[in-house]
N, C-alpha and C positions, 0 to 999 in steps of 0.2 A: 794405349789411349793417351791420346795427347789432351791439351787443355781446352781447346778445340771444342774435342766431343763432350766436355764436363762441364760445360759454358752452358746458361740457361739458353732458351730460346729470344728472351727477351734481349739478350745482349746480342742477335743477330740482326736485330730490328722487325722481329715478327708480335706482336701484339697479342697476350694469351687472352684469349674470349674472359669474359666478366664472370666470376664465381657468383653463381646465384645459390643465395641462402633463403631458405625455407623457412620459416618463423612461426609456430603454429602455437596460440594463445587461446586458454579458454578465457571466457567471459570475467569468470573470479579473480583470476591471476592477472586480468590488465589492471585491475582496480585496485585490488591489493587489499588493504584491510578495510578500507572506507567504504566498500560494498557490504562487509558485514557488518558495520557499525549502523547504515543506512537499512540495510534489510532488519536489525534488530528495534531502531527508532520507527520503522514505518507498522512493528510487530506492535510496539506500544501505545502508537497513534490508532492503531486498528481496534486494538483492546480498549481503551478511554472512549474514542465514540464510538462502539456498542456498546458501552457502559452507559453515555449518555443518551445514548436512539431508548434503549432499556427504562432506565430511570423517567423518561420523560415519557415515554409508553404506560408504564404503570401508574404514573401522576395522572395523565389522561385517562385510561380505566377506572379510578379514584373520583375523576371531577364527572363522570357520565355516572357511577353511581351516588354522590351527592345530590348530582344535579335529578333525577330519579325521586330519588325522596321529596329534596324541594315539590316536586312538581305532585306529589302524592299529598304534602301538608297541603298545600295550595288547594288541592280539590278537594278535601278535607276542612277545609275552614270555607269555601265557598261552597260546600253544601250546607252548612251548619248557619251561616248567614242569608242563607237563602232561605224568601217568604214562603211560610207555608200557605198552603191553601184557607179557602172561606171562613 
């Protein structure tokens, strides 16, 4: 074997076709840590309003039973100031 045969191809001026690399990424791993920082800030944003949907549902609950009462003095004190008869 001379030097010849030990010669790449490229040195005879034939062109070796283009190495095609395969690159296969999940979702997590392109993002790197700033997907779980961003899935953990969106976990806390989700918790605080339903906290708030919550809190302001039962204030609402609150103000329908006030307002209930109101409406029961109310007809309570206009039957009492209402004229009796003859």
């Amino acid at each position: 074997m001379g030097n010849r045969e030990a010669r790449d191809e490229s040195e005879n001026g034939v062109d070796q076709p283009p190495t095609i690399i395969h690159n296969h990424y999940s979702q997590n791993s392109k993002n790197g840590n700033g997907a779980n920082i961003a899935s953990g800030l969106n976990s806390v944003l989700l918790a605080c309003l339903i906290g708030i949907v919550g809190f302001l549902g039962i204030q609402l609950w609150n103000m329908n039973d006030r307002l209930a009462r109101v409406e029961t003095n109310l007809q309570i004190v206009m039957r009492q100031s209402a004229p009796t008869g003859p």
